[in-house]
C-alpha positions as CSV (number, residue, x, y, z in Angstrom):
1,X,32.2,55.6,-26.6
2,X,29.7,56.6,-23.7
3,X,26.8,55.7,-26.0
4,X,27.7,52.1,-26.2
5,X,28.6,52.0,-22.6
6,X,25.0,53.9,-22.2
7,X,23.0,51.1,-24.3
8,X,24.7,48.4,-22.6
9,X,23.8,49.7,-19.2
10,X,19.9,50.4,-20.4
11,X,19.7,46.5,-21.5
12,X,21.3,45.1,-19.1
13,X,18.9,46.9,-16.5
14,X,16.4,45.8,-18.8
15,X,17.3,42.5,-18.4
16,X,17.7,42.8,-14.5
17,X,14.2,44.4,-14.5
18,X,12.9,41.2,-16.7
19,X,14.3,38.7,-14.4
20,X,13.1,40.3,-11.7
21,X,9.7,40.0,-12.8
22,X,9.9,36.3,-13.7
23,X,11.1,35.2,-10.3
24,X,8.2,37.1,-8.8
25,X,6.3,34.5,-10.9
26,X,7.8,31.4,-10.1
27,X,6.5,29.0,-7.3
28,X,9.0,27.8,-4.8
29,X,9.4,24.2,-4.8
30,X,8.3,22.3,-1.6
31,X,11.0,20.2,-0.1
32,X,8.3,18.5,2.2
33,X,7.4,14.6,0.8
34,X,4.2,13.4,-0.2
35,X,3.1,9.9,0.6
36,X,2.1,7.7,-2.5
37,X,-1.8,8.3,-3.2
38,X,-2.3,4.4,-4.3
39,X,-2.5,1.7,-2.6
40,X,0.3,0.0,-4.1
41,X,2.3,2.9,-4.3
42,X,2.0,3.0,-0.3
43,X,3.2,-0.3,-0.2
44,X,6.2,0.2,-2.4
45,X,7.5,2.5,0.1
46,X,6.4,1.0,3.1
47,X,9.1,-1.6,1.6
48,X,11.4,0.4,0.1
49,X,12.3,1.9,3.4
50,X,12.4,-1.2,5.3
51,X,15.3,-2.5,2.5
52,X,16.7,0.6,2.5
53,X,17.4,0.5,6.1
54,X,18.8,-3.2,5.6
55,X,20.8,-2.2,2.9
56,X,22.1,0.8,4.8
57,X,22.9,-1.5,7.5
58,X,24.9,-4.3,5.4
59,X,27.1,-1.8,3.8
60,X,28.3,0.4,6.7
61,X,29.0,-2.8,8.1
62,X,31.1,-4.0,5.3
63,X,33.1,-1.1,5.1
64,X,33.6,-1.1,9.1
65,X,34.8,-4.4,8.8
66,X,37.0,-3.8,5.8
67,X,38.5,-0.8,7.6
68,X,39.1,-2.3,10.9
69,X,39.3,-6.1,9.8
70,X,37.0,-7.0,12.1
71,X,34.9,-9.5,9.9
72,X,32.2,-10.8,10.5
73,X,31.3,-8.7,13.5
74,X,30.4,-5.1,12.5
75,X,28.1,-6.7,9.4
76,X,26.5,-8.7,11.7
77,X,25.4,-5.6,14.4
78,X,25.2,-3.2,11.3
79,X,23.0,-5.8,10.0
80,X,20.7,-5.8,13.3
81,X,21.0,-1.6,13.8
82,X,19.7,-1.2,9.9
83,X,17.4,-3.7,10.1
84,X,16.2,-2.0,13.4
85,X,15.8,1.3,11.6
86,X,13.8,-0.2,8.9
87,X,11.2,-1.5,11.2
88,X,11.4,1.7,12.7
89,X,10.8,3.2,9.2
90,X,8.2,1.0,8.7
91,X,6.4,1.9,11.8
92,X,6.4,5.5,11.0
93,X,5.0,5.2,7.6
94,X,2.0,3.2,8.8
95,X,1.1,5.5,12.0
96,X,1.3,8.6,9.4
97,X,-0.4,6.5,6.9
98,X,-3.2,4.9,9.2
99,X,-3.5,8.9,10.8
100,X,-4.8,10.0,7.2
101,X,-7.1,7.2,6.8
């Protein structure tokens, strides 16, 4: 009976050892973005975030007025915040874009 528990302990060791190994071989992943390296790839997200930011915008402001029943008002200054913050996305882009250039 201790020389299946024995074997069992060797492989599974074995295996620890194994794995250990592997994941010394493995390359993080980086979390950082990279910009788009084409032209039009740069300017699919340049507008991607400025609708995203609009489209943000629209919906928090439908479900503020669906919560509080205070339509039209929180679409319409949701609206103007998001699209706001996708100028402002906008604006970041190009500076860090026009920076590498």
């Amino acid at each position: 009976m201790n020389k299946g528990k024995k074997v069992h302990d060797t492989t599974l060791s074995a295996l620890k050892h194994r794995i250990e190994n592997a994941k010394k071989g493995v390359k993080k992943p980086s979390i950082r973005r990279e910009a788009p390296s084409t032209t039009l790839g740069k300017f699919l997200n340049v507008g991607m975030e400025f609708v995203a930011g609009i489209l943000a915008g629209v919906g928090g402001g439908l479900f503020v007025d669906w919560l509080c029943g205070t339509s039209p008002w929180g679409l319409i200054s949701l609206f103007i915040l998001g699209s706001c913050a996708g100028f402002l996305n906008v604006y970041r882009t190009l500076t860090t874009l026009m920076k590498k250039s």
